[in-house]
PyMOL CGO cylinders between C-alpha atoms (Angstrom):
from pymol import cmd
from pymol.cgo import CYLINDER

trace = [
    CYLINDER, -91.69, -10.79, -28.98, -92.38, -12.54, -32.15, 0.3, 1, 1, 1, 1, 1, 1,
    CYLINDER, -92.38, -12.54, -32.15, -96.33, -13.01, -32.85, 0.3, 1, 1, 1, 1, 1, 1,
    CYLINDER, -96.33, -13.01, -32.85, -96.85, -16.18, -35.20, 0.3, 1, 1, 1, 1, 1, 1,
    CYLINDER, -96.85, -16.18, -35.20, -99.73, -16.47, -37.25, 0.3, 1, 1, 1, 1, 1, 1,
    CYLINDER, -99.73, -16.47, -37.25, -100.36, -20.46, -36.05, 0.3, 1, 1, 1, 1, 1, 1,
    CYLINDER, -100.36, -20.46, -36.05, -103.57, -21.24, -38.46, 0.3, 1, 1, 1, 1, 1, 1,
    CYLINDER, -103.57, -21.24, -38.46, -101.23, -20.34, -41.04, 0.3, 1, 1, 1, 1, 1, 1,
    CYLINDER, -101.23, -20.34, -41.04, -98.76, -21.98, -40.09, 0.3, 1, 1, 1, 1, 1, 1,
    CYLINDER, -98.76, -21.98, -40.09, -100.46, -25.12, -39.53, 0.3, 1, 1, 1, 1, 1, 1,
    CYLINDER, -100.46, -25.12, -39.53, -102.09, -25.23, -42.60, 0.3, 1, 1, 1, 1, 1, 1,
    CYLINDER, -102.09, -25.23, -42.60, -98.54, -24.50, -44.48, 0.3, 1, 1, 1, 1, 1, 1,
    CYLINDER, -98.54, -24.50, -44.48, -96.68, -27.20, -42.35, 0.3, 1, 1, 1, 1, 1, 1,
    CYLINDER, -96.68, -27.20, -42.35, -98.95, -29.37, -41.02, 0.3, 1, 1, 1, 1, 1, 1,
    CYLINDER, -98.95, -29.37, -41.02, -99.06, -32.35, -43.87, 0.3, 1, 1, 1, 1, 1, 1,
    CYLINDER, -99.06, -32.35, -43.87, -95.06, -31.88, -43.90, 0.3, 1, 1, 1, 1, 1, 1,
    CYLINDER, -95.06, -31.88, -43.90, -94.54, -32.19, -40.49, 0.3, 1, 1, 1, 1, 1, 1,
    CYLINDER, -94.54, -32.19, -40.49, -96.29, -35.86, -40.56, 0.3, 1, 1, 1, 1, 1, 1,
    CYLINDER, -96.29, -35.86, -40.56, -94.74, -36.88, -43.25, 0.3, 1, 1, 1, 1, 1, 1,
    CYLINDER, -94.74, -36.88, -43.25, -91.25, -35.93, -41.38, 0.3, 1, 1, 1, 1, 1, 1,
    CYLINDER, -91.25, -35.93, -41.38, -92.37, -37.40, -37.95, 0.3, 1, 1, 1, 1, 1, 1,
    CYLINDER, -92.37, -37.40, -37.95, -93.62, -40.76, -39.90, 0.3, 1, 1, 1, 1, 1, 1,
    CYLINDER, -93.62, -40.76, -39.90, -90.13, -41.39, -41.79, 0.3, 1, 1, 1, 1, 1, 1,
    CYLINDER, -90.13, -41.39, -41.79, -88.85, -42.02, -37.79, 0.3, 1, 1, 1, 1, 1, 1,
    CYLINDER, -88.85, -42.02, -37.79, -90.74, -45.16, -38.36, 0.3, 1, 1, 1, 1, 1, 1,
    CYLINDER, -90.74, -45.16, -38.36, -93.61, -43.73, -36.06, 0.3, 1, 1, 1, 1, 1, 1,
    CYLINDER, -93.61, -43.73, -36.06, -97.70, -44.63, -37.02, 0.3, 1, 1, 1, 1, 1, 1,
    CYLINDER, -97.70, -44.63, -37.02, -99.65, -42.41, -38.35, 0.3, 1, 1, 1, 1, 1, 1,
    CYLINDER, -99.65, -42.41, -38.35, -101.78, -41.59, -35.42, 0.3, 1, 1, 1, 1, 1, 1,
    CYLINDER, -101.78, -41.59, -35.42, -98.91, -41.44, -33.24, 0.3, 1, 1, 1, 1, 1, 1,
    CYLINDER, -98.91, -41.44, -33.24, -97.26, -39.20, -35.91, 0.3, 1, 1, 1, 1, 1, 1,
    CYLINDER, -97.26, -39.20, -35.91, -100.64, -37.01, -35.83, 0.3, 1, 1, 1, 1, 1, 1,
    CYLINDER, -100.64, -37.01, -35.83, -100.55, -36.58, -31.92, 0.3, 1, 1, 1, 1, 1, 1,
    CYLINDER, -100.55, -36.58, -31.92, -96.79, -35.26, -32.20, 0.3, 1, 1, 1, 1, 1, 1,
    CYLINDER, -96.79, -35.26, -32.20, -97.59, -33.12, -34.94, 0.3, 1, 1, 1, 1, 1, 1,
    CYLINDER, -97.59, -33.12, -34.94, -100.26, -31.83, -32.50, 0.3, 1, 1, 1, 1, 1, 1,
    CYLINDER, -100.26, -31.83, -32.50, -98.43, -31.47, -29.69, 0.3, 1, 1, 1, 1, 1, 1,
    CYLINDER, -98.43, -31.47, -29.69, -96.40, -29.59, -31.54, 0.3, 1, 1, 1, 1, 1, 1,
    CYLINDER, -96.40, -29.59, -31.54, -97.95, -26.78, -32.55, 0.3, 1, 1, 1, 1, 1, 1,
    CYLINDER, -97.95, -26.78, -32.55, -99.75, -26.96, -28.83, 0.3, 1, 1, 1, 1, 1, 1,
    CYLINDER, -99.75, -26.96, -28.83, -96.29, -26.36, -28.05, 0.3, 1, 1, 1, 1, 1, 1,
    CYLINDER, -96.29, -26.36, -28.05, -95.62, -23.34, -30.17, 0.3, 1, 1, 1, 1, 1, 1,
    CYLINDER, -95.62, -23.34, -30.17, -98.86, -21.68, -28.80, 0.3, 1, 1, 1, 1, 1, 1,
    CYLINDER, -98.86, -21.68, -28.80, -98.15, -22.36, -25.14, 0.3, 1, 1, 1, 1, 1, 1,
    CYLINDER, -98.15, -22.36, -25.14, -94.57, -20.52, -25.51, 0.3, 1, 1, 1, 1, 1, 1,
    CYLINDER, -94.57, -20.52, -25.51, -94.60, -16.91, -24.05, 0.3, 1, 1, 1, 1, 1, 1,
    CYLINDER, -94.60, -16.91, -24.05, -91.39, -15.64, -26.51, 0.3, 1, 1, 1, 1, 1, 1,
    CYLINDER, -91.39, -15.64, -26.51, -90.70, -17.27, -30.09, 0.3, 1, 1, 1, 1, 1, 1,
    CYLINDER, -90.70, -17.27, -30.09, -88.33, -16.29, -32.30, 0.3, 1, 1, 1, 1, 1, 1,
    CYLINDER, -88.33, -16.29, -32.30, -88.66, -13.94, -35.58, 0.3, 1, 1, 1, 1, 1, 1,
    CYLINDER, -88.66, -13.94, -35.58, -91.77, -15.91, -37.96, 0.3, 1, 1, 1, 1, 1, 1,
    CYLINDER, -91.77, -15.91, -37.96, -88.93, -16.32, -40.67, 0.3, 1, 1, 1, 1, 1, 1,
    CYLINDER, -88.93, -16.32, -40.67, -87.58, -19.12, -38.18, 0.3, 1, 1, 1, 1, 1, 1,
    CYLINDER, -87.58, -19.12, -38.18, -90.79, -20.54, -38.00, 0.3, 1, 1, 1, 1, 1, 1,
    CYLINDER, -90.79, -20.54, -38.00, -90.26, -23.57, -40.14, 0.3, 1, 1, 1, 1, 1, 1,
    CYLINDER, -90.26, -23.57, -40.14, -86.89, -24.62, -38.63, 0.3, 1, 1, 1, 1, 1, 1,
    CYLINDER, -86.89, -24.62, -38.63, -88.25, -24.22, -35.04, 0.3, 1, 1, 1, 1, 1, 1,
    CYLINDER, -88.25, -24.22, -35.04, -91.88, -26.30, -35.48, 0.3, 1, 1, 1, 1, 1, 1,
    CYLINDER, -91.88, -26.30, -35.48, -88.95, -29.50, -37.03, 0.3, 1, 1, 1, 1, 1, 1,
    CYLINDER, -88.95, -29.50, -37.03, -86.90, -28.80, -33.95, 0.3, 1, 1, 1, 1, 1, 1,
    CYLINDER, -86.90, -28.80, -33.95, -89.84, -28.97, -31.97, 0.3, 1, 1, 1, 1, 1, 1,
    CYLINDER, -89.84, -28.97, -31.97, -91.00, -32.25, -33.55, 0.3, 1, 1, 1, 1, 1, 1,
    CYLINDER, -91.00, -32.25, -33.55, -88.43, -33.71, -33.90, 0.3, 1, 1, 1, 1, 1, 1,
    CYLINDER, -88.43, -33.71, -33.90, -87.57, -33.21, -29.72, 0.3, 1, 1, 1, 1, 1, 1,
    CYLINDER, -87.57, -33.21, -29.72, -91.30, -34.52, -29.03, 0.3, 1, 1, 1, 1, 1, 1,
    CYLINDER, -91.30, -34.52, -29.03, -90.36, -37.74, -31.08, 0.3, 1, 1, 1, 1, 1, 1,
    CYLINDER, -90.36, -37.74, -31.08, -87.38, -38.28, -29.13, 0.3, 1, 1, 1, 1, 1, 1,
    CYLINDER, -87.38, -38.28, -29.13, -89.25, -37.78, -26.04, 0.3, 1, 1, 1, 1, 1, 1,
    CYLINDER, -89.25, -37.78, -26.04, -91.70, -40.23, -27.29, 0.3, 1, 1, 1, 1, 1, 1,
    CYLINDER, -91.70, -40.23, -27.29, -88.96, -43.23, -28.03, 0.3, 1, 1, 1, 1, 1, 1,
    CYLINDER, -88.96, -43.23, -28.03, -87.57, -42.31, -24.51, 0.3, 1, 1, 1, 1, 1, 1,
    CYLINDER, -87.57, -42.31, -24.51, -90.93, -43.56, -23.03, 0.3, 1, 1, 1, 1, 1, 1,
    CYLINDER, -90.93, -43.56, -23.03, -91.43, -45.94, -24.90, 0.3, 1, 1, 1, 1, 1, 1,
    CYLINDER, -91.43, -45.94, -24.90, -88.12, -47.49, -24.28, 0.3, 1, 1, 1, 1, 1, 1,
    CYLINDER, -88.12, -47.49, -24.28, -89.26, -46.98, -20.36, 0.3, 1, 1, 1, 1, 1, 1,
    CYLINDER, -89.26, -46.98, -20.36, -92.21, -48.77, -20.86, 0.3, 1, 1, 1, 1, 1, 1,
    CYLINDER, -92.21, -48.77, -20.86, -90.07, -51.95, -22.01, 0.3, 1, 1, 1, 1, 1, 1,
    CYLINDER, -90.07, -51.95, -22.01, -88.59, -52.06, -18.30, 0.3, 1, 1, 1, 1, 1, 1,
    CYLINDER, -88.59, -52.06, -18.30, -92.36, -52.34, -17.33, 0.3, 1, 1, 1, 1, 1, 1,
    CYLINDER, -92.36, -52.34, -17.33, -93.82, -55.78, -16.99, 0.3, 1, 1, 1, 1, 1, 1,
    CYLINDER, -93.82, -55.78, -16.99, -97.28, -54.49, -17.59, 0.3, 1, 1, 1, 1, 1, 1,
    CYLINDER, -97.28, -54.49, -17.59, -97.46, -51.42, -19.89, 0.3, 1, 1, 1, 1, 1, 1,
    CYLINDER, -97.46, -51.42, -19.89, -100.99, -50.61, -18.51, 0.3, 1, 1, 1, 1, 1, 1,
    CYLINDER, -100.99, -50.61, -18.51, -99.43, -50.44, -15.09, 0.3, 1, 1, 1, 1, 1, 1,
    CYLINDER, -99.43, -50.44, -15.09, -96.63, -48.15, -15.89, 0.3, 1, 1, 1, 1, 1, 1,
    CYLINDER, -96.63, -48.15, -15.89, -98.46, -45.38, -14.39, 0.3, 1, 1, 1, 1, 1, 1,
    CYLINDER, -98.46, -45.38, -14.39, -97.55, -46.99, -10.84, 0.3, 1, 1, 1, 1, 1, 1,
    CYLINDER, -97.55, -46.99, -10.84, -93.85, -46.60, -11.85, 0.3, 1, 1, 1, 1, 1, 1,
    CYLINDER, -93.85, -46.60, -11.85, -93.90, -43.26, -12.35, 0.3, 1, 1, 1, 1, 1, 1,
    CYLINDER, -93.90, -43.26, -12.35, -93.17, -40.48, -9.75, 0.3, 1, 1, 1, 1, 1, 1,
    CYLINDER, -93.17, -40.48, -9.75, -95.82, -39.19, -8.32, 0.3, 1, 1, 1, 1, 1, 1,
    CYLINDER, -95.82, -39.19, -8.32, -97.06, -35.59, -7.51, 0.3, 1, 1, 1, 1, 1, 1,
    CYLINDER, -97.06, -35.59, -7.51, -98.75, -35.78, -4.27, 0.3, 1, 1, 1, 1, 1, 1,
    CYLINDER, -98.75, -35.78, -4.27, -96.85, -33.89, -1.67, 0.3, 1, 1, 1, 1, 1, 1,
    CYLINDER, -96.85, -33.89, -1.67, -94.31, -36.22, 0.58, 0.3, 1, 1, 1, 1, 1, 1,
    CYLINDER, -94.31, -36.22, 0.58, -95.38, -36.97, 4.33, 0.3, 1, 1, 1, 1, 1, 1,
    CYLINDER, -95.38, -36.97, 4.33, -92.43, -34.42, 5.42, 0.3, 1, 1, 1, 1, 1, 1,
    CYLINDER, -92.43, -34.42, 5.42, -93.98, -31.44, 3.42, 0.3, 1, 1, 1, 1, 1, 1,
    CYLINDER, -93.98, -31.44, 3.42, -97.49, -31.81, 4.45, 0.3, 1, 1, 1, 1, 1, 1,
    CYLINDER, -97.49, -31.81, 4.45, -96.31, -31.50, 7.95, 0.3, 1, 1, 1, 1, 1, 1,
    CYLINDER, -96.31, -31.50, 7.95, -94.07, -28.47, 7.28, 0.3, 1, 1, 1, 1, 1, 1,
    CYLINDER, -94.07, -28.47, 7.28, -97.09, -27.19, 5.42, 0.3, 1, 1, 1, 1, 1, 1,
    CYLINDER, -97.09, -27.19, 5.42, -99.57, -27.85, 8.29, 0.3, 1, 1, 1, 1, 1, 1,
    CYLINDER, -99.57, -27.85, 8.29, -97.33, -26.37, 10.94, 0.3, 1, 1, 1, 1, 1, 1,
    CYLINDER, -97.33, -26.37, 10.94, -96.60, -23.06, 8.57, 0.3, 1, 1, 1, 1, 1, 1,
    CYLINDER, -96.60, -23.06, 8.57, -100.38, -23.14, 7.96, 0.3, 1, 1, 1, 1, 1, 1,
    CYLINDER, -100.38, -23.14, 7.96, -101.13, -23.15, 12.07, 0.3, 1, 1, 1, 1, 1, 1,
    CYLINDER, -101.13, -23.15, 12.07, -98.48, -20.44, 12.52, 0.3, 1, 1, 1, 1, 1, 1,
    CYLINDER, -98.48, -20.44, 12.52, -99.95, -18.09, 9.76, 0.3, 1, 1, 1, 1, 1, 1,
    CYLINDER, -99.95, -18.09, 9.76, -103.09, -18.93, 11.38, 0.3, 1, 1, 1, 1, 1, 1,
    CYLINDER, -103.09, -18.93, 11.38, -102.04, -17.54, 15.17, 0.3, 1, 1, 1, 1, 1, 1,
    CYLINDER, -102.04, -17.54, 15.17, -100.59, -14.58, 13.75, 0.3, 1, 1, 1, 1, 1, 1,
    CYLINDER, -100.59, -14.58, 13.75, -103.89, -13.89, 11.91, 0.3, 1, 1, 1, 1, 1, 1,
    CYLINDER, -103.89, -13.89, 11.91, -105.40, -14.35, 15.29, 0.3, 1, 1, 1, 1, 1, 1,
    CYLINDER, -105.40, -14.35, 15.29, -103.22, -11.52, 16.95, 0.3, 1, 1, 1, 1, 1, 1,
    CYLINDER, -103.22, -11.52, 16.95, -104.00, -8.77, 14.20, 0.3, 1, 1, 1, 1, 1, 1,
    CYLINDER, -104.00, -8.77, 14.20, -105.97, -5.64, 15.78, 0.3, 1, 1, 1, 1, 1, 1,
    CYLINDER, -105.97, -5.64, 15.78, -109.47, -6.43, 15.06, 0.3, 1, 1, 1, 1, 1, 1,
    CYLINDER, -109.47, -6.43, 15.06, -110.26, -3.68, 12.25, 0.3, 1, 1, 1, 1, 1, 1,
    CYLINDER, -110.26, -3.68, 12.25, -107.08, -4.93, 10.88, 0.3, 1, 1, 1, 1, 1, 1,
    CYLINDER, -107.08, -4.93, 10.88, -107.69, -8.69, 10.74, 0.3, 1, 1, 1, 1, 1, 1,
    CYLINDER, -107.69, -8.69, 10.74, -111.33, -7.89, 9.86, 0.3, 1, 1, 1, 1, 1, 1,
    CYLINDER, -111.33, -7.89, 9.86, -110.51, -6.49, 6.10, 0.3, 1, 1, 1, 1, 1, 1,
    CYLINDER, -110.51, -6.49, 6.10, -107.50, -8.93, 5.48, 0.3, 1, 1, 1, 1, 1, 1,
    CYLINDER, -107.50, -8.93, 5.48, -109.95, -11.81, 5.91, 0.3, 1, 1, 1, 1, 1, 1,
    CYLINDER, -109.95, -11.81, 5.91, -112.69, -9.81, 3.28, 0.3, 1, 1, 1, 1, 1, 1,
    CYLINDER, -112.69, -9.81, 3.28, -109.62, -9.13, 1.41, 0.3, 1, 1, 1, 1, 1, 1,
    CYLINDER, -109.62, -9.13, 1.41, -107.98, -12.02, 0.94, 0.3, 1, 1, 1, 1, 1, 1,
    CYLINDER, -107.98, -12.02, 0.94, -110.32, -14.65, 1.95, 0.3, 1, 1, 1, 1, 1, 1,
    CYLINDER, -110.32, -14.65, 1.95, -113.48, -13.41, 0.31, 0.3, 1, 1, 1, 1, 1, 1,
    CYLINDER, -113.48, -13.41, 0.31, -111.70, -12.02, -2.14, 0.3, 1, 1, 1, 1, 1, 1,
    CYLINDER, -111.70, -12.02, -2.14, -113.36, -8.39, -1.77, 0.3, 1, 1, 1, 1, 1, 1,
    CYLINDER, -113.36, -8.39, -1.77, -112.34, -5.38, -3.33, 0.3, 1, 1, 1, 1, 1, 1,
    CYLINDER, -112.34, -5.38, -3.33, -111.10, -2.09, -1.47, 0.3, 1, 1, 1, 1, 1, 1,
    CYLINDER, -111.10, -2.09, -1.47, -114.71, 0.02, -2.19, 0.3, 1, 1, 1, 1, 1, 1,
    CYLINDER, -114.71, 0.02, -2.19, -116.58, -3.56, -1.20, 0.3, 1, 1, 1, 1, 1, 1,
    CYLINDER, -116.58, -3.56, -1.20, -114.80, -3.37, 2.24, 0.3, 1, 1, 1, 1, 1, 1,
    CYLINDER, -114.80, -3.37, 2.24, -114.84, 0.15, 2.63, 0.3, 1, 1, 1, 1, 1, 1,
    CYLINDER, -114.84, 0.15, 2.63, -118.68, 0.27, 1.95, 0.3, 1, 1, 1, 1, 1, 1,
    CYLINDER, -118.68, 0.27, 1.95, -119.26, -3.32, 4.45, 0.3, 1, 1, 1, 1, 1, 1,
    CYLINDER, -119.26, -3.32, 4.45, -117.39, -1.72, 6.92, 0.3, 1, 1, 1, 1, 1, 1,
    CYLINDER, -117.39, -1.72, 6.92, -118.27, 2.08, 6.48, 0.3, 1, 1, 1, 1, 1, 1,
    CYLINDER, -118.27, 2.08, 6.48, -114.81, 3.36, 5.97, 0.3, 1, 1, 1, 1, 1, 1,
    CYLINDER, -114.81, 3.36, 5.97, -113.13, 4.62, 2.82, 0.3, 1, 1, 1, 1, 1, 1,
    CYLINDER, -113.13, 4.62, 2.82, -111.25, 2.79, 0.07, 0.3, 1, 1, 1, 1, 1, 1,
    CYLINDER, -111.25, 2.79, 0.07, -108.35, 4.11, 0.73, 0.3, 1, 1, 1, 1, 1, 1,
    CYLINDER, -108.35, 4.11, 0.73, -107.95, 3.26, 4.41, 0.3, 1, 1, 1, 1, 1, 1,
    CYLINDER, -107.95, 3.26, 4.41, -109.42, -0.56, 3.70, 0.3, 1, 1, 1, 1, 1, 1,
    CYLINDER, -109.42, -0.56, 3.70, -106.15, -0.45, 1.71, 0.3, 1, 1, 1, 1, 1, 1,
    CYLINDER, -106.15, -0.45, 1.71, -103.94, 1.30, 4.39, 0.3, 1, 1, 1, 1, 1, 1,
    CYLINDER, -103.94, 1.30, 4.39, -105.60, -1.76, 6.93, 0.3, 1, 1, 1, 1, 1, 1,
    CYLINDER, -105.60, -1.76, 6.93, -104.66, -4.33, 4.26, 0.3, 1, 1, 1, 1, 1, 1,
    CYLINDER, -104.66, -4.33, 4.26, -100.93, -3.10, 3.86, 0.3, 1, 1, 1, 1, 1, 1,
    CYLINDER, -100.93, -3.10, 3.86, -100.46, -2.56, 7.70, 0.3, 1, 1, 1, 1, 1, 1,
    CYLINDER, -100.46, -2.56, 7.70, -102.04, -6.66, 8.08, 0.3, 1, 1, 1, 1, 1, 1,
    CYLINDER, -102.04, -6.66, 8.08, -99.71, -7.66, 5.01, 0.3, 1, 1, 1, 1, 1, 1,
    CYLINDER, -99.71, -7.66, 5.01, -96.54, -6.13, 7.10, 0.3, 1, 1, 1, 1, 1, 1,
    CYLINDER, -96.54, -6.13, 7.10, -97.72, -7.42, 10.46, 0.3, 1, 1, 1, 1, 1, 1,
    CYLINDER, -97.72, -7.42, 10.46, -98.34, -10.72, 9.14, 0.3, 1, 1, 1, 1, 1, 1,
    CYLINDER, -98.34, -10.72, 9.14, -94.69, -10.80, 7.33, 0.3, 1, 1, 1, 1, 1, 1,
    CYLINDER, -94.69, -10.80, 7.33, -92.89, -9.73, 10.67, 0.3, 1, 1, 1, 1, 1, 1,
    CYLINDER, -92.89, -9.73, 10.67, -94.66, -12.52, 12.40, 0.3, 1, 1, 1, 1, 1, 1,
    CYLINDER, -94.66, -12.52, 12.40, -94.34, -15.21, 10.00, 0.3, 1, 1, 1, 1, 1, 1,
    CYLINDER, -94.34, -15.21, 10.00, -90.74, -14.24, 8.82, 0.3, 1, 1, 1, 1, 1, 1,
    CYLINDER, -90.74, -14.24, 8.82, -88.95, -12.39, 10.94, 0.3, 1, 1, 1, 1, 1, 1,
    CYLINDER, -88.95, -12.39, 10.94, -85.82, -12.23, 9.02, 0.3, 1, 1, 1, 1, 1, 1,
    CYLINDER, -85.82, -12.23, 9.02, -87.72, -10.64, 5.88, 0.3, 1, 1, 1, 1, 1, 1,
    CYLINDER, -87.72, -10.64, 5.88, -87.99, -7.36, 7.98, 0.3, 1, 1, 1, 1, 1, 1,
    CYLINDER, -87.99, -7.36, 7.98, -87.35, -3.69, 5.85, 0.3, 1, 1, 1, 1, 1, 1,
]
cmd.load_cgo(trace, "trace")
């Protein structure tokens, strides 16, 4: 994986890129916000290429975000009021379907929690719902580390066969 020095590279391409976003007949501080999101862009992807592609990829990268840019803009034409364009848009909040499947998947992981052994239930719930470590258990509970962790796999498997009985080893 290629590491890329991005101060440097800002400061080297910054000015350039601008100048190369504005000539797509873009304003300045729209032309400074894609220049931005551009290099936001370089530092939020895990692999980039070797550094002596550097150059080539932050145009591509530009030059993609100002095409994305004209696509919403061309969007917000169809829109009788720009400022309500949000309403248009698709929205993230789960569908009426999947919050039932969730609440019914939710109510069956919940029984099966219900039917662990007790010692068993008791350090998946300070595992996973308090978010305890092994030694935290073992010393709440007075039992070692290592079988808090033996109660946590044997809870994990139970609660697999339960929930998914297809899934079985």
């Amino acid at each position: 994986m290629a590491h890329w020095d991005i101060n440097q590279l800002f400061r080297k391409y910054q000015v350039r890129l601008r100048h190369f976003v504005q000539k797509r007949k873009l304003a300045w501080y729209t032309a400074d916000d894609i220049v931005q999101d551009t290099f936001l862009r370089i530092v939020a992807t895990p692999t980039l290429p070797d550094v002596k592609y550097a150059q080539s990829y932050l145009y591509r990268t530009a030059q993609n975000l100002v095409v994305d840019h004209f696509r919403r803009e061309r969007i917000l034409k169809f829109v009788p009021d720009a400022e309500k364009s949000l309403e248009f848009m698709a929205s993230d909040d789960p569908l009426p379907d999947q919050i039932a499947w969730s609440r019914q998947e939710l109510r069956q992981l919940q029984a099966a929690i219900n039917k662990l052994p007790s010692p068993t239930r008791e350090v998946f719930v300070l595992a996973r719902l308090e978010g305890k470590t092994y030694v935290e258990i073992g010393e709440k509970l007075g039992i070692p580390p290592q079988t808090a962790f033996s109660r946590m796999v044997r809870a994990l498997t139970l609660l697999r066969d339960e929930t998914r009985p297809g899934e079985k080893n």
